[in-house]
C-alpha positions in Angstrom: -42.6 14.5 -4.3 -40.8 11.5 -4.2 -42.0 7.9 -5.9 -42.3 4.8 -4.5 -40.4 2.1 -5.5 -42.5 -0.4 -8.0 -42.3 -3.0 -5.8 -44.0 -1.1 -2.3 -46.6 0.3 -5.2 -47.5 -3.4 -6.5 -47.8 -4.4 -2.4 -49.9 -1.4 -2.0 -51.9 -2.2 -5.1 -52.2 -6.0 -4.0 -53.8 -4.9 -0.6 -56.0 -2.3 -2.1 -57.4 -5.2 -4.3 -57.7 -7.5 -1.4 -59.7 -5.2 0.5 -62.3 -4.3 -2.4 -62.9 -7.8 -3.1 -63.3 -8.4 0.8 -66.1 -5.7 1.0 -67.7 -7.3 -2.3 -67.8 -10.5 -1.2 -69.0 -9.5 2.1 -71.6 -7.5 0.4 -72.7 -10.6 -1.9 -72.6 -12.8 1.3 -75.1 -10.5 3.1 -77.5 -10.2 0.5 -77.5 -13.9 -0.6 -78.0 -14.5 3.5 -80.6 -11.9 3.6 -82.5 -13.4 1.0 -82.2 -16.6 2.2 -82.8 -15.9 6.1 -86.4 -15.7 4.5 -86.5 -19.4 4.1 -85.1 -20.2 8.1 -87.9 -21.1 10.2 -88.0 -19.1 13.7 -86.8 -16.1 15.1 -83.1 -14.8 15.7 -81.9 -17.4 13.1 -81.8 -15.4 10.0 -78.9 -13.3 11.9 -76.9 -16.1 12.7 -76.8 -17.1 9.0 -76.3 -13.9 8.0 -73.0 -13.4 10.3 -72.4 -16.9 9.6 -71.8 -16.0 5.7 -70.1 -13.0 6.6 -67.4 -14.3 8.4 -67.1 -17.4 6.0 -67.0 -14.9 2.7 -64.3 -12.5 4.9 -62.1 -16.2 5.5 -62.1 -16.5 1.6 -61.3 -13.5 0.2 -58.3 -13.2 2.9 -56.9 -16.8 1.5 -54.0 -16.6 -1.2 -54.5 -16.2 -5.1 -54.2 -19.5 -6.3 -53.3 -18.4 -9.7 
């Protein structure tokens, strides 16, 4: 079985990484947004903040390293 070059591996390990710290902070979004939607007055509002988080944790992970 052939190998990869280094360089495709390190991309595919970069993406890997991106994704798995996408789903963690979209997981730490939604429960800190569950929690929280306790605290929102009225119905149908504690979804909206939930997605809300979601999308804004998604927008972050995707932004460069700045290291």
């Amino acid at each position: 079985m052939p190998q990869s070059p280094p360089s495709l591996d390190n991309r595919r390990i970069a993406e890997n990484l991106r994704h798995a710290f996408e789903l963690t902070e979209l997981a730490l979004a939604l429960r800190q947004a569950t929690i929280e939607q306790r605290n929102v007055p009225g119905e149908g509002e504690g979804i909206t903040q939930v997605m809300h988080e979601i999308r804004l944790a998604k927008e972050q992970a995707w932004q460069p390293s700045q290291s």
